[in-house]
N, C-alpha and C positions, 0 to 999 in steps of 0.2 A: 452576141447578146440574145437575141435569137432565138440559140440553140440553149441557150441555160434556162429560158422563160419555158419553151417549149418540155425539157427534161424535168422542170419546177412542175408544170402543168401534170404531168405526167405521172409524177411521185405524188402529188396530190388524191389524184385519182387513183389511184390506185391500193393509195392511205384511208379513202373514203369508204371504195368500194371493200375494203378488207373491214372496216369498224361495220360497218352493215352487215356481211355476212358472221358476223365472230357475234354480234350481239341475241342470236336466236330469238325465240320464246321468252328468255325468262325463267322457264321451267325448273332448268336445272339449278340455276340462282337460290331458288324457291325452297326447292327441296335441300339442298345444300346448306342453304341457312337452319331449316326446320329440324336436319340432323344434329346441327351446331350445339342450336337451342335443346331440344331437347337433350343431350348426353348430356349437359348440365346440372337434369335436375335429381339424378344419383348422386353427386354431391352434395349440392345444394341441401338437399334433404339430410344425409348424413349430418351435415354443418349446424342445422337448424335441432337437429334433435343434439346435438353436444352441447350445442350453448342451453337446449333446456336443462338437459343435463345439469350444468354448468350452475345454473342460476338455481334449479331444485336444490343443490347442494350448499350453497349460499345460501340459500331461506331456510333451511333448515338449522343449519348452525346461528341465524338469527333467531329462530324461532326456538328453539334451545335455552339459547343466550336468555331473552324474555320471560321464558320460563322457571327459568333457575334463579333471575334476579325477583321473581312474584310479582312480574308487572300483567296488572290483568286486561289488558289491549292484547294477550297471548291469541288467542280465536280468531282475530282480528286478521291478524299478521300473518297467522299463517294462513289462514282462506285469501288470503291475496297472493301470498307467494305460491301455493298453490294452483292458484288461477292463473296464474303469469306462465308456470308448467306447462300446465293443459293445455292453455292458448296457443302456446308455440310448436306440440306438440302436433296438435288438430288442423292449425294452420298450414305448416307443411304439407299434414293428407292429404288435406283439401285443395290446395291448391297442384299436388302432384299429380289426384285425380281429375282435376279441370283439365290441364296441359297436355299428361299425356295417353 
């Protein structure tokens, strides 16, 4: 009994002193995540400008639509769909130039 307590003791320490040396700085942690993060935001970005994309081409074909029926809320509709462009456009930049 002993000798299992004493080999228990032993794998312990040993398991201790290995998690103390393996856990460094930090450092690498650090920067490892910040590569992660940042390779992201080339898509990210791509993603962001499709869906403007995406949404310009839907306000347009509403803004059309409006047009053609002679509702005059047409100005309207499209300076927001518009806006809604821009926004997600600039948004991206903006936050691609904060990050990285």
């Amino acid at each position: 009994m002993t000798f299992k307590r004493i080999y228990l003791a032993a794998m312990l320490f040993m398991f201790a002193v290995y998690e103390i040396l393996a856990q460094g700085d930090g450092t690498t942690g650090i920067t490892r995540a910040t590569e992660m993060i940042t390779g992201y935001f080339d898509p990210a970005t791509r993603l962001i400008y499709a869906i403007g994309a995406v949404v310009g081409l839907i306000g347009g074909v509403k803004v059309y639509g409006k047009f053609s029926s002679g509702d005059p809320d047409t100005s309207k509709t499209a300076a927001s769909w518009f806006g809604a462009c821009i926004f997600l456009i600039v948004a991206a930049t903006i936050l691609r130039s904060f990050f990285l």
